[in-house]
mmCIF file of the N, C-alpha and C atoms, coordinates in Angstrom:
data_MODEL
# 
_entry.id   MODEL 
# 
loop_
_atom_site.group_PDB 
_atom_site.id 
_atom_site.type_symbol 
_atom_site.label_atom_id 
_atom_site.label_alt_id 
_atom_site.label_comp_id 
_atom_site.label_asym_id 
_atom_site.label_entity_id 
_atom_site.label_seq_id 
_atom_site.pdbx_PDB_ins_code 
_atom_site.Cartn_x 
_atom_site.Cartn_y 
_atom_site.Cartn_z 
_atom_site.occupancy 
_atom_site.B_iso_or_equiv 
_atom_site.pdbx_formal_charge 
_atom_site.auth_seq_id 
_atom_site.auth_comp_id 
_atom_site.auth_asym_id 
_atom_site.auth_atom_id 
_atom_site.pdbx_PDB_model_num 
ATOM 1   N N  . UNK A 1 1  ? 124.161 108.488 67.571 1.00 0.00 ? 1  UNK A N  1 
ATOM 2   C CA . UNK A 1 1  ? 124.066 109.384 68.713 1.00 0.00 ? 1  UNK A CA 1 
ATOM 3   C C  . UNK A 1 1  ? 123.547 108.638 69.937 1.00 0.00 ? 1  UNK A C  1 
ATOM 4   N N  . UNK A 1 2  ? 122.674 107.645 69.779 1.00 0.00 ? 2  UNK A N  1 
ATOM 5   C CA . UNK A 1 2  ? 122.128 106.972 70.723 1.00 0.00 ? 2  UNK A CA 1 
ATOM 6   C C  . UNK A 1 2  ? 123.061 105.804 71.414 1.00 0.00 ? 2  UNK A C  1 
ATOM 7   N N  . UNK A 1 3  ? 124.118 105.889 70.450 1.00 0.00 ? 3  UNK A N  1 
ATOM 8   C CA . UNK A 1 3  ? 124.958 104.621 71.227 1.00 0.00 ? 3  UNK A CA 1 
ATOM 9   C C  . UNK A 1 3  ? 125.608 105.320 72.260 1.00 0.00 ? 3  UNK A C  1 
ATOM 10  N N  . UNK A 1 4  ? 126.053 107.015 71.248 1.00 0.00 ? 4  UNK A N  1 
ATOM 11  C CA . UNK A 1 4  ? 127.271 107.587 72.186 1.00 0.00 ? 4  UNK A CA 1 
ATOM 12  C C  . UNK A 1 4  ? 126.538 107.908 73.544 1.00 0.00 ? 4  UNK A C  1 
ATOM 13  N N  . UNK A 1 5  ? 125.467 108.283 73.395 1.00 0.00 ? 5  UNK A N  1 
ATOM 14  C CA . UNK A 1 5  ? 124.745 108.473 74.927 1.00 0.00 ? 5  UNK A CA 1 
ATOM 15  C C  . UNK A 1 5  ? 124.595 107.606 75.812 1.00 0.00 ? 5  UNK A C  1 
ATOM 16  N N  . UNK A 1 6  ? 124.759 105.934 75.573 1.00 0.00 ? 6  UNK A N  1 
ATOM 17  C CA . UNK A 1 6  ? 124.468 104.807 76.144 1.00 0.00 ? 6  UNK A CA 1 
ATOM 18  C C  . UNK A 1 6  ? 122.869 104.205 75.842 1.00 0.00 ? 6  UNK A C  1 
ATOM 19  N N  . UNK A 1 7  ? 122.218 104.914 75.040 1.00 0.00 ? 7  UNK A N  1 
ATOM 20  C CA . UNK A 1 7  ? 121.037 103.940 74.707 1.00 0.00 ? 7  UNK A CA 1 
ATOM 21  C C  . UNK A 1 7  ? 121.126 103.171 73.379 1.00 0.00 ? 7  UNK A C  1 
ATOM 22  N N  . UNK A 1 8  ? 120.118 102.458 73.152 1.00 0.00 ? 8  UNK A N  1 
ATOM 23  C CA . UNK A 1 8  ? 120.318 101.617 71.817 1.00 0.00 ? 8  UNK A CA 1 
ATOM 24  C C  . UNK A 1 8  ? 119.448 102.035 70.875 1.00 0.00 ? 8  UNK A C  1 
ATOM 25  N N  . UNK A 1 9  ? 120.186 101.986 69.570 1.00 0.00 ? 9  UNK A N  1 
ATOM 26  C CA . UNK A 1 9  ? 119.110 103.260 68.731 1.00 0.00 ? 9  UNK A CA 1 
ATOM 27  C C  . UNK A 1 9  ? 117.671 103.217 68.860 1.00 0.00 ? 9  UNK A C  1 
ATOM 28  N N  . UNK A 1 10 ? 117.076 101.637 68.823 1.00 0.00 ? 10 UNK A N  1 
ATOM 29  C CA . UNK A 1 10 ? 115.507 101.845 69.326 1.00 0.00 ? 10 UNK A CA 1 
ATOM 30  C C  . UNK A 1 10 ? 115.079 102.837 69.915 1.00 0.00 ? 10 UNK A C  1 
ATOM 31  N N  . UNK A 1 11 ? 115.457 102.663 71.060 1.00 0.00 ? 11 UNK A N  1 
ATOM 32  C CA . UNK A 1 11 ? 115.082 103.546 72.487 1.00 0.00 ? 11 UNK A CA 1 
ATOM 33  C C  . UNK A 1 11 ? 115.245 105.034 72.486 1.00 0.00 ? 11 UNK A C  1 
ATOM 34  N N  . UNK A 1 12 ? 116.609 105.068 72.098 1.00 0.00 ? 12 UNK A N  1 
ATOM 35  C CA . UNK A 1 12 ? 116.980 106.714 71.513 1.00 0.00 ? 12 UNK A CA 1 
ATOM 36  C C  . UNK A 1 12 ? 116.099 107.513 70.581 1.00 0.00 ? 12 UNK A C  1 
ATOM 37  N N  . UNK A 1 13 ? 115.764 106.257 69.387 1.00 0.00 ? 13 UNK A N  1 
ATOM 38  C CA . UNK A 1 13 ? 115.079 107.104 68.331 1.00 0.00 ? 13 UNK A CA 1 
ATOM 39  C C  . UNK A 1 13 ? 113.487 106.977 69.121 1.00 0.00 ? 13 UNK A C  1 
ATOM 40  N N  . UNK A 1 14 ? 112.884 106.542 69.737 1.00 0.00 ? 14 UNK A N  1 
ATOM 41  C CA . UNK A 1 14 ? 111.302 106.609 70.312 1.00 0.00 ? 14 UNK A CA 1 
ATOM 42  C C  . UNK A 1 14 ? 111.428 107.312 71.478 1.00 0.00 ? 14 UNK A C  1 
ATOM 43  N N  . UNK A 1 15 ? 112.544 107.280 72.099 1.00 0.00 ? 15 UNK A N  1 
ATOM 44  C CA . UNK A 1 15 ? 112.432 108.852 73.174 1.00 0.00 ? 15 UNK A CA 1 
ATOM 45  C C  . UNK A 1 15 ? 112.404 109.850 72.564 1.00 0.00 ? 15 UNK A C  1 
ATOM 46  N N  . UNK A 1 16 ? 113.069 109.827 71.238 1.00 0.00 ? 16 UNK A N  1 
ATOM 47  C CA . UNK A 1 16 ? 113.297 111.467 70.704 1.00 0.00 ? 16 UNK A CA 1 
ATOM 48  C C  . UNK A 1 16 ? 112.019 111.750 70.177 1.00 0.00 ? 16 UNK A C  1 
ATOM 49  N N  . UNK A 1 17 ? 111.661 111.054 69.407 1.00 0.00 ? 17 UNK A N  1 
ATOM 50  C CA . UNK A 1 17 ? 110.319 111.320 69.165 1.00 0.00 ? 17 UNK A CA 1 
ATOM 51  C C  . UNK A 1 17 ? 109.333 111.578 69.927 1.00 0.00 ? 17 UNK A C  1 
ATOM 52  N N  . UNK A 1 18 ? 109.301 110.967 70.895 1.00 0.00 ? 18 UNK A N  1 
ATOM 53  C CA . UNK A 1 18 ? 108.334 111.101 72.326 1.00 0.00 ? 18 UNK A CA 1 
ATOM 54  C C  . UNK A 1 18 ? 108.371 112.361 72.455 1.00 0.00 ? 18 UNK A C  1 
ATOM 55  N N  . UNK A 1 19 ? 109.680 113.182 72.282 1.00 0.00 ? 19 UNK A N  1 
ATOM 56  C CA . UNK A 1 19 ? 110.105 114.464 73.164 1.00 0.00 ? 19 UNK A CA 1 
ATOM 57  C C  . UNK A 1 19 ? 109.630 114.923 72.282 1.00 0.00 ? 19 UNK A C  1 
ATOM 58  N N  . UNK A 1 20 ? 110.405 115.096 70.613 1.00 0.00 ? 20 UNK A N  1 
ATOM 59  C CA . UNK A 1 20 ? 109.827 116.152 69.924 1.00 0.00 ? 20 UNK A CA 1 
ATOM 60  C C  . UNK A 1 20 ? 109.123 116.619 69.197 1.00 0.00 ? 20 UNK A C  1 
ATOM 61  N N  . UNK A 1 21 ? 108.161 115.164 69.028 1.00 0.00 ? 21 UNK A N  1 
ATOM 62  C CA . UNK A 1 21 ? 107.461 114.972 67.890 1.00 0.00 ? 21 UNK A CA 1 
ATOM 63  C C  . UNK A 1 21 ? 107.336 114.684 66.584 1.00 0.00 ? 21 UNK A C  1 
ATOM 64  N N  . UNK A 1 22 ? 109.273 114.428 66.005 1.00 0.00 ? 22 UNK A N  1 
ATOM 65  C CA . UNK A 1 22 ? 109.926 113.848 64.572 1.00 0.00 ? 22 UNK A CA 1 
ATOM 66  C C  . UNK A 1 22 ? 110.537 112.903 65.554 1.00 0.00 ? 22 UNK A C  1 
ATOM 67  N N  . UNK A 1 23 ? 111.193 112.374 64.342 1.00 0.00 ? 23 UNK A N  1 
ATOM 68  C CA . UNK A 1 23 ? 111.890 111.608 64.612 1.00 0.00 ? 23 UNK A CA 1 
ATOM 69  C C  . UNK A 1 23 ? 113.311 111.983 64.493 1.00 0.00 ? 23 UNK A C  1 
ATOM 70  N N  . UNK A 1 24 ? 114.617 111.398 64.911 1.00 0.00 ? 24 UNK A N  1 
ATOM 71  C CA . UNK A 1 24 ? 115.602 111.684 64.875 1.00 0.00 ? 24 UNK A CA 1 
ATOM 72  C C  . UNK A 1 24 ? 115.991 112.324 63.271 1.00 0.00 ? 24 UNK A C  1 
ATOM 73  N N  . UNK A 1 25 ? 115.536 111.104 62.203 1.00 0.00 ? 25 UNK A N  1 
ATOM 74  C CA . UNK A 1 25 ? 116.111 110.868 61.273 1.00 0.00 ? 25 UNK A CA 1 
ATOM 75  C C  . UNK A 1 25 ? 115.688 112.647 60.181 1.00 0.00 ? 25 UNK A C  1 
ATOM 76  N N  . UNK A 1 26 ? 114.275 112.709 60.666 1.00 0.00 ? 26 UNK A N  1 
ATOM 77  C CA . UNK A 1 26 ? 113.264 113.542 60.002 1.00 0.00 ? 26 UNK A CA 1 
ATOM 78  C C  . UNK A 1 26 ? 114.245 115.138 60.855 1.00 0.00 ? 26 UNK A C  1 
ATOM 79  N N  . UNK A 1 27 ? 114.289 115.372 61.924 1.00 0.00 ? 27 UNK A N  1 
ATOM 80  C CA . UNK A 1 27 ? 115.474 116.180 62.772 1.00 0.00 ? 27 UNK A CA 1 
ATOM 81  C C  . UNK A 1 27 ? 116.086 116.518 62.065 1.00 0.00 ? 27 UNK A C  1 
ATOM 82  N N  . UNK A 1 28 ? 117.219 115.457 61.856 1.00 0.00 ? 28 UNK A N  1 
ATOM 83  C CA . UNK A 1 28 ? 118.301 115.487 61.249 1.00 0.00 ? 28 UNK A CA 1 
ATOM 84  C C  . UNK A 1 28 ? 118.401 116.105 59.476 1.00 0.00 ? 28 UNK A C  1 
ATOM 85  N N  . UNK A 1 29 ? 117.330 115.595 58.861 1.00 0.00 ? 29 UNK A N  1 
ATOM 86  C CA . UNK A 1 29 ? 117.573 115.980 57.480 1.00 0.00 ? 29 UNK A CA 1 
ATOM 87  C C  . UNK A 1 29 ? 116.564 117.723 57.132 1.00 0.00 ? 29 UNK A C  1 
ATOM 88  N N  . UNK A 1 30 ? 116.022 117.945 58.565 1.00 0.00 ? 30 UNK A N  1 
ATOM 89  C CA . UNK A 1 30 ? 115.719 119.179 58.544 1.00 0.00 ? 30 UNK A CA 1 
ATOM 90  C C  . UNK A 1 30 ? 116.915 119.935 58.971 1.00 0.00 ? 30 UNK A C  1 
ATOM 91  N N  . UNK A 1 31 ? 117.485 120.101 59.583 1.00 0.00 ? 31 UNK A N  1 
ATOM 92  C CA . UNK A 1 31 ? 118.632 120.553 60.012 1.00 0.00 ? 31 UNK A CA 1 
ATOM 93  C C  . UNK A 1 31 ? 119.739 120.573 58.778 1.00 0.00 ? 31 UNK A C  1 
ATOM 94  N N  . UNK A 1 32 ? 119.807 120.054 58.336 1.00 0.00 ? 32 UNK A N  1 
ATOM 95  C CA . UNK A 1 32 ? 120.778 119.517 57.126 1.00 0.00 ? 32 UNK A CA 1 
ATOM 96  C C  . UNK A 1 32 ? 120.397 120.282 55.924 1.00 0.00 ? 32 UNK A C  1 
ATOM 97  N N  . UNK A 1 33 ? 118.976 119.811 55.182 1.00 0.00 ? 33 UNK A N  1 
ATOM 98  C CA . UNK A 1 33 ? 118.363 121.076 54.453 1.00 0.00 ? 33 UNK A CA 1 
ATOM 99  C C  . UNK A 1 33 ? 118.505 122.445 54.837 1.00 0.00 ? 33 UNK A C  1 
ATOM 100 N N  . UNK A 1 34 ? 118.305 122.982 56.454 1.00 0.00 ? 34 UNK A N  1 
ATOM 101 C CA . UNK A 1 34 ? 118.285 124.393 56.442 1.00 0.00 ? 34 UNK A CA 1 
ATOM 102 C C  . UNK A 1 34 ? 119.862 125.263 56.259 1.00 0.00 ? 34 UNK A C  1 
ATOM 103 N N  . UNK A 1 35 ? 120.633 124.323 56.525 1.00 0.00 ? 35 UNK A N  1 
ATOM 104 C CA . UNK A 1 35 ? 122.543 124.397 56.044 1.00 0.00 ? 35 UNK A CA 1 
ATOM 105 C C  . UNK A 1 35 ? 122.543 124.677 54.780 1.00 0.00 ? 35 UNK A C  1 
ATOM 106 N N  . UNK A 1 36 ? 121.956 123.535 53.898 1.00 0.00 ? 36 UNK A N  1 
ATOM 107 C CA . UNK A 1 36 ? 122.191 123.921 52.177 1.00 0.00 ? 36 UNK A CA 1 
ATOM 108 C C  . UNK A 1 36 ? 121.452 124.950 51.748 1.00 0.00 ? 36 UNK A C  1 
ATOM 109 N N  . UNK A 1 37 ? 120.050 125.312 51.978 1.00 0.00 ? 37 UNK A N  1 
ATOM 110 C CA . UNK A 1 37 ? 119.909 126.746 51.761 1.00 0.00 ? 37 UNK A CA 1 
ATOM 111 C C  . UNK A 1 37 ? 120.327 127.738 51.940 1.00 0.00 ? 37 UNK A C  1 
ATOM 112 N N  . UNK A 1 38 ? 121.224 127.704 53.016 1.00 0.00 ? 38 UNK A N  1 
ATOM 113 C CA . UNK A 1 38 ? 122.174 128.573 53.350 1.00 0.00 ? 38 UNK A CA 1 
ATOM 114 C C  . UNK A 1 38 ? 122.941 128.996 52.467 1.00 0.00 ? 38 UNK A C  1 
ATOM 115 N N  . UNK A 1 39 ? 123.965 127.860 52.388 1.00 0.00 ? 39 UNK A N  1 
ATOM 116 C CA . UNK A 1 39 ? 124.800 127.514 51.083 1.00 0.00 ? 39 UNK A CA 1 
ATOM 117 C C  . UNK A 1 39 ? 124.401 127.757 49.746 1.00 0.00 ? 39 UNK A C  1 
ATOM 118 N N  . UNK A 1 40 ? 123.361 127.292 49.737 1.00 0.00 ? 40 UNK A N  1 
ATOM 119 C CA . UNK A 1 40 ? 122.899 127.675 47.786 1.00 0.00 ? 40 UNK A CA 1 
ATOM 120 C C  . UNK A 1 40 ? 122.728 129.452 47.902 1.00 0.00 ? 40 UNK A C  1 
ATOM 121 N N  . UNK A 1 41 ? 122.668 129.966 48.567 1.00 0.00 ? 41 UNK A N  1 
ATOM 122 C CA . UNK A 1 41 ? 122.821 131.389 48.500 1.00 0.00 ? 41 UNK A CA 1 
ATOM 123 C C  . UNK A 1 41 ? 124.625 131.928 47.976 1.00 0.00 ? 41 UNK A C  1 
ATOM 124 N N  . UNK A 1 42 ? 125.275 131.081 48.022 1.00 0.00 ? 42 UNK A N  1 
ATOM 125 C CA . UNK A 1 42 ? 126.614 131.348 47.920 1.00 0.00 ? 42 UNK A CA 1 
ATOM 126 C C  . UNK A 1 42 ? 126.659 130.502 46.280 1.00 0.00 ? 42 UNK A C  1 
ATOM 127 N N  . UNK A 1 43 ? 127.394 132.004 45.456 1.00 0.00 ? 43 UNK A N  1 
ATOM 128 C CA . UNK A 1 43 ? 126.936 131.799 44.142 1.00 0.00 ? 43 UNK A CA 1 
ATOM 129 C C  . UNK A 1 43 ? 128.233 130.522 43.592 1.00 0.00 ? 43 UNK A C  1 
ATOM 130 N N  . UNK A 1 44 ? 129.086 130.999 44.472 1.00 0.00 ? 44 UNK A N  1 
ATOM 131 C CA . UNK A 1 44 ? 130.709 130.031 43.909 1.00 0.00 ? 44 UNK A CA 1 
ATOM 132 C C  . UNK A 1 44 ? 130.262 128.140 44.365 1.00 0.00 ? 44 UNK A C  1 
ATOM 133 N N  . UNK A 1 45 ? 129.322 128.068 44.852 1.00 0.00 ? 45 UNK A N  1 
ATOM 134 C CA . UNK A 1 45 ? 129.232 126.617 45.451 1.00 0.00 ? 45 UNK A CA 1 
ATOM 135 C C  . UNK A 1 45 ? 128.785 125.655 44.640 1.00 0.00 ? 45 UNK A C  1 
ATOM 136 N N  . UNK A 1 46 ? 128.953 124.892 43.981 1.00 0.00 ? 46 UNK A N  1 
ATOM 137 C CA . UNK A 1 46 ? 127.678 123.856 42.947 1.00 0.00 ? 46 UNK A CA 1 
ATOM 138 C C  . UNK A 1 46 ? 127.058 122.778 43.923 1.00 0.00 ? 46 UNK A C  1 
ATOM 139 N N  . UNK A 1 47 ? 125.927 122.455 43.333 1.00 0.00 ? 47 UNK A N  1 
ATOM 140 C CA . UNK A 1 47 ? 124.747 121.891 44.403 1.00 0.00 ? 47 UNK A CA 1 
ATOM 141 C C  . UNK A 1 47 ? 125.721 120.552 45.052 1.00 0.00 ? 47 UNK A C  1 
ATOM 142 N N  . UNK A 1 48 ? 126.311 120.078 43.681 1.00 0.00 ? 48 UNK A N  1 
ATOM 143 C CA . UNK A 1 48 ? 126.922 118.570 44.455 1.00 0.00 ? 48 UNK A CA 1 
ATOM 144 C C  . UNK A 1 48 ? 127.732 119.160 45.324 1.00 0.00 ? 48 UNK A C  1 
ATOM 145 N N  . UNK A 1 49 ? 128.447 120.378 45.711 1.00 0.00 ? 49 UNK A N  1 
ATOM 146 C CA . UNK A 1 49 ? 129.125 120.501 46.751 1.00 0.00 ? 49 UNK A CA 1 
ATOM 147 C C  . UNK A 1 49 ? 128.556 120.952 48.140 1.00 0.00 ? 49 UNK A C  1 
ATOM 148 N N  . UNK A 1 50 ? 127.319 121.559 47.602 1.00 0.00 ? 50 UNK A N  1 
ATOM 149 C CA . UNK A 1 50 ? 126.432 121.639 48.953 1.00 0.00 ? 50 UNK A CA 1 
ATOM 150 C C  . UNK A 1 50 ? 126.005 120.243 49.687 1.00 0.00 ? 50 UNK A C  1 
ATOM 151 N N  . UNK A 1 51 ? 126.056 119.671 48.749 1.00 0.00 ? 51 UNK A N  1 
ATOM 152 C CA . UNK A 1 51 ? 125.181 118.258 48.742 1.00 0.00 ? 51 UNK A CA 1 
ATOM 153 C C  . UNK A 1 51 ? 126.203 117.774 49.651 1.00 0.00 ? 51 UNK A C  1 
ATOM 154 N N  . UNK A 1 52 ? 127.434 117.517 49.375 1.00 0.00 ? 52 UNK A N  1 
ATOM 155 C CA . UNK A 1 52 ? 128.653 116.974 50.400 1.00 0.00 ? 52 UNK A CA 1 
ATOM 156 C C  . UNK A 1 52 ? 128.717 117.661 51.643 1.00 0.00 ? 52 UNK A C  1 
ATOM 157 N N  . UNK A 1 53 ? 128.830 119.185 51.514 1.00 0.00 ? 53 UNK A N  1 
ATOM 158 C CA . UNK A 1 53 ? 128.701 119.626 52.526 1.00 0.00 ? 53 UNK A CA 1 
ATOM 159 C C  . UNK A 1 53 ? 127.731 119.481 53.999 1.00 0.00 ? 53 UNK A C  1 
ATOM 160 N N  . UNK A 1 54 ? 126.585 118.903 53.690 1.00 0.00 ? 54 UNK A N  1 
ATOM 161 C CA . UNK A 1 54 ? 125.702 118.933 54.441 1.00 0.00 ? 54 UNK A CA 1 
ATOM 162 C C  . UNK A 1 54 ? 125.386 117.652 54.957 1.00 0.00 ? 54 UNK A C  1 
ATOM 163 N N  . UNK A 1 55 ? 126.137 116.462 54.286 1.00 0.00 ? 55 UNK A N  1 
ATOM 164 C CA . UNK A 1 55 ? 126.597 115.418 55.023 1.00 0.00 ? 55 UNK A CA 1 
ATOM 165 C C  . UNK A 1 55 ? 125.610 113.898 53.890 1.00 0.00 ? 55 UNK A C  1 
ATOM 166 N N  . UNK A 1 56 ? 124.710 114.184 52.347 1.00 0.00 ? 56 UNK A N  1 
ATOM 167 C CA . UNK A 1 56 ? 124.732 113.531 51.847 1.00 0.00 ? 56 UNK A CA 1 
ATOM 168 C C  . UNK A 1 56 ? 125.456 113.101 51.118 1.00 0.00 ? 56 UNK A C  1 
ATOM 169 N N  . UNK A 1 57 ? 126.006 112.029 50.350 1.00 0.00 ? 57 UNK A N  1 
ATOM 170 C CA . UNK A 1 57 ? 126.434 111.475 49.482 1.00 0.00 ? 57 UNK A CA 1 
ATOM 171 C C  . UNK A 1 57 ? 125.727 111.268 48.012 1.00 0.00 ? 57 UNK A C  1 
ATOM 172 N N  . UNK A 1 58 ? 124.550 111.632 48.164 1.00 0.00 ? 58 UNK A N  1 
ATOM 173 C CA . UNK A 1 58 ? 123.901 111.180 46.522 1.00 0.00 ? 58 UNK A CA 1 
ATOM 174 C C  . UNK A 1 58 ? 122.826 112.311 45.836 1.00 0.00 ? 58 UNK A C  1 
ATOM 175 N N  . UNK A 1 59 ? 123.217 113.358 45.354 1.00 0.00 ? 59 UNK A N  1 
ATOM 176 C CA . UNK A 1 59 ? 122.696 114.383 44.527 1.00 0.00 ? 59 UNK A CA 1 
ATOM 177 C C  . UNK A 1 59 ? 121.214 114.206 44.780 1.00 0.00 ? 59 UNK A C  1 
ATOM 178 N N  . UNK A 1 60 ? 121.147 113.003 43.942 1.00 0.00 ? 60 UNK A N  1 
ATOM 179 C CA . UNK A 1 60 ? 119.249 112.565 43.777 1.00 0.00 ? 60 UNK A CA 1 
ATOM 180 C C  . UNK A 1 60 ? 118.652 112.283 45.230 1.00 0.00 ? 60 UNK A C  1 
ATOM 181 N N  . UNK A 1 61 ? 119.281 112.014 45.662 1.00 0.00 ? 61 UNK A N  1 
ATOM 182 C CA . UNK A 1 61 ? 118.794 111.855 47.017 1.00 0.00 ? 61 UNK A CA 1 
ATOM 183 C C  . UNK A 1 61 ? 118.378 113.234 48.027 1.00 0.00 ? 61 UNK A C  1 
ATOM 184 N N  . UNK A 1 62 ? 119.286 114.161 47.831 1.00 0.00 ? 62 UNK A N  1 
ATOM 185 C CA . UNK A 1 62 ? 119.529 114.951 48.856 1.00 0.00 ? 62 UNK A CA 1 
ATOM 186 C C  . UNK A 1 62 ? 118.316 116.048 47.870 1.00 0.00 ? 62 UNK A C  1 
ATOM 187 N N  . UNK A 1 63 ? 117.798 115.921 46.624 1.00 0.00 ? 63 UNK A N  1 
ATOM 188 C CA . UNK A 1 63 ? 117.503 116.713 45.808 1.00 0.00 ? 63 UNK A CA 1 
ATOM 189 C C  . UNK A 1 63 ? 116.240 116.368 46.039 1.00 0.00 ? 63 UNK A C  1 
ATOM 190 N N  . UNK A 1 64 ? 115.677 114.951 46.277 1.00 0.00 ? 64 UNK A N  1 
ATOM 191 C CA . UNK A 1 64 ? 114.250 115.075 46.555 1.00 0.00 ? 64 UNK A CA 1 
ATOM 192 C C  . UNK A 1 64 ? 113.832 115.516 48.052 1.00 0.00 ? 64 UNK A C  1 
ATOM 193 N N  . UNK A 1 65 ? 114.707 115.351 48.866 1.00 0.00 ? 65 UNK A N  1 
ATOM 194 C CA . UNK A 1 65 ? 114.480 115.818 50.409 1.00 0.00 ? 65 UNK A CA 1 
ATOM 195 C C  . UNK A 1 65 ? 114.628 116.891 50.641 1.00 0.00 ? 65 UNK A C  1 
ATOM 196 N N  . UNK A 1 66 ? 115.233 117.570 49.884 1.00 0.00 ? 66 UNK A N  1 
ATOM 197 C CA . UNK A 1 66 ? 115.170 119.198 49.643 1.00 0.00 ? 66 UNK A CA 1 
ATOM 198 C C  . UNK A 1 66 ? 114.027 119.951 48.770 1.00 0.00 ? 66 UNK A C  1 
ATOM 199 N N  . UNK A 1 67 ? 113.432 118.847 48.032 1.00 0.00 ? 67 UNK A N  1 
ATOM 200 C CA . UNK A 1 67 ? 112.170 119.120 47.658 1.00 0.00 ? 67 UNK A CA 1 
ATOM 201 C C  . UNK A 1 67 ? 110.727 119.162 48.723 1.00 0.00 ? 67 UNK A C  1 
ATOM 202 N N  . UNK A 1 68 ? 111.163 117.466 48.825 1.00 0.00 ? 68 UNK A N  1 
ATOM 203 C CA . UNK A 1 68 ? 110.154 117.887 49.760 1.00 0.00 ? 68 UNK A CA 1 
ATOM 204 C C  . UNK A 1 68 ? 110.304 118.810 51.477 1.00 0.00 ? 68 UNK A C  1 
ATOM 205 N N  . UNK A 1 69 ? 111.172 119.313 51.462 1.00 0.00 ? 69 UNK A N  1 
ATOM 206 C CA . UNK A 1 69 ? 110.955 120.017 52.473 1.00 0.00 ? 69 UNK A CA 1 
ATOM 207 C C  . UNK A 1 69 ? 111.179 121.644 51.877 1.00 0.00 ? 69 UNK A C  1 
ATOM 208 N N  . UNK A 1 70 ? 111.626 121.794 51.114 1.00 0.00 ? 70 UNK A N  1 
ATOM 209 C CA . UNK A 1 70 ? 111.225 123.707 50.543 1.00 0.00 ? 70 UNK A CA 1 
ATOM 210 C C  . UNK A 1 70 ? 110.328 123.310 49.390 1.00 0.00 ? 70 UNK A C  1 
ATOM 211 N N  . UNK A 1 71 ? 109.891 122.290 48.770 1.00 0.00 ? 71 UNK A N  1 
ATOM 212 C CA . UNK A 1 71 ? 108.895 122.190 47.268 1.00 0.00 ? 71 UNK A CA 1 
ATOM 213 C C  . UNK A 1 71 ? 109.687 123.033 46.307 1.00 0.00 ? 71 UNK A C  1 
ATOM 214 N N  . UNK A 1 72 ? 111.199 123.263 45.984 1.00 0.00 ? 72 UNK A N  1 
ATOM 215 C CA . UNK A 1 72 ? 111.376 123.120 45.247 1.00 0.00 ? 72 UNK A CA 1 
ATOM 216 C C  . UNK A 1 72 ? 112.942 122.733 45.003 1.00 0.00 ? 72 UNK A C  1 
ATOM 217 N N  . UNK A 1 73 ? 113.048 122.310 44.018 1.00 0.00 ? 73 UNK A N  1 
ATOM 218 C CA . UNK A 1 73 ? 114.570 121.671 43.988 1.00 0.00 ? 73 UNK A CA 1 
ATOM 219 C C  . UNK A 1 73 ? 115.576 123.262 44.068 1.00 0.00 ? 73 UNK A C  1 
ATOM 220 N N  . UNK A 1 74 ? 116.771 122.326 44.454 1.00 0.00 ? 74 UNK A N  1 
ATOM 221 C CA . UNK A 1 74 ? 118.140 123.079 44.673 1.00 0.00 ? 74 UNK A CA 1 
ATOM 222 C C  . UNK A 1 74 ? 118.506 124.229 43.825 1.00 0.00 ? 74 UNK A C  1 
ATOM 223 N N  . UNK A 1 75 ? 118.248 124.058 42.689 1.00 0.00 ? 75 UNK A N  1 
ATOM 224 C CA . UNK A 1 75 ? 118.553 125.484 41.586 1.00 0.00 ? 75 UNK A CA 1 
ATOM 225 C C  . UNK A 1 75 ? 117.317 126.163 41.253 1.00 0.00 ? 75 UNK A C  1 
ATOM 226 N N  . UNK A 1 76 ? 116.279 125.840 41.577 1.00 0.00 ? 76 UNK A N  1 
ATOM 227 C CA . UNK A 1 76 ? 114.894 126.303 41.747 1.00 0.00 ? 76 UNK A CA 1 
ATOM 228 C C  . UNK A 1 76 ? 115.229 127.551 42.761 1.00 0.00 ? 76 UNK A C  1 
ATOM 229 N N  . UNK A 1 77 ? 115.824 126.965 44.104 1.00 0.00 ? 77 UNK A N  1 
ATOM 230 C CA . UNK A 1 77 ? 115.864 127.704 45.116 1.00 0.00 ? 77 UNK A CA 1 
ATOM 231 C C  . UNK A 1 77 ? 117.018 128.740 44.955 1.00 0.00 ? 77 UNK A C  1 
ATOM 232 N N  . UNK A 1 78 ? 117.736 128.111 44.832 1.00 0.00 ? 78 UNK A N  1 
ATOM 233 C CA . UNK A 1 78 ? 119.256 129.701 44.428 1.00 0.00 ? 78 UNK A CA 1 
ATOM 234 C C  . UNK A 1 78 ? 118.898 130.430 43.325 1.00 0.00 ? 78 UNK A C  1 
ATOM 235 N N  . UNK A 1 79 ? 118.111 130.095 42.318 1.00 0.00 ? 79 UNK A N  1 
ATOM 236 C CA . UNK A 1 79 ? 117.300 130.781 41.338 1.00 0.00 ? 79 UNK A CA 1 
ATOM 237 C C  . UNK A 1 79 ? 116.491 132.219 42.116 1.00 0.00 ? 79 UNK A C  1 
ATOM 238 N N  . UNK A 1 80 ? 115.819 131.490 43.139 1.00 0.00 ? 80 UNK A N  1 
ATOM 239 C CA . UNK A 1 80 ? 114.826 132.601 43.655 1.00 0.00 ? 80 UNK A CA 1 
ATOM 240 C C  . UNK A 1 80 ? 115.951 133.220 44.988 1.00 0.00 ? 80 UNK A C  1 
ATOM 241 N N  . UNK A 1 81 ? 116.478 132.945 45.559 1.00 0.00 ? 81 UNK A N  1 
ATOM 242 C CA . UNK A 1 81 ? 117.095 133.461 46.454 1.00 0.00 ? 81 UNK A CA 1 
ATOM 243 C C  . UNK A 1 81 ? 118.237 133.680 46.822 1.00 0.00 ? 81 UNK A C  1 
ATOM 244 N N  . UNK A 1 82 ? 119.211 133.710 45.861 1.00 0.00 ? 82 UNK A N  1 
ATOM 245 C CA . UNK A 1 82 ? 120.631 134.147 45.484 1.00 0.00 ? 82 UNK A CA 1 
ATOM 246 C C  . UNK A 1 82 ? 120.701 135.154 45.329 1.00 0.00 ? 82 UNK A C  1 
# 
């Protein structure tokens, strides 16, 4: 994003932060988590397809960052809120 704007990711990612107080990256995978909760409410979806959907590539990956940002994993959560 920082290239397409004309800055260089350094700069991009320490202005953004400046501004918002995360960082781009931390932004971004909040934004991304609040999509798949979305999604895990939708009973026809399986997690690896949320998981694609929301722009990770690796189950385990997207499963601990979804931990740590709701504390509990992906079928934990459609468990309680499906």
């Amino acid at each position: 994003l920082g290239s397409y704007l004309g800055f260089n990711s350094s700069y991009f990612s320490s202005l953004f932060k400046k501004e918002t107080g995360v960082s781009f990256v931390e932004y971004l995978s909040k934004i991304r988590i609040e999509k798949a909760k979305e999604l895990l409410k939708e009973p026809g979806l399986r997690i690896q397809d949320v998981c694609l959907m929301v722009g990770y590539n690796d189950v385990k990956y997207f499963t601990k960052l979804f931990i740590r940002h709701t504390g509990l994993k992906p079928n934990e959560f459609r468990k309680i809120f499906a």
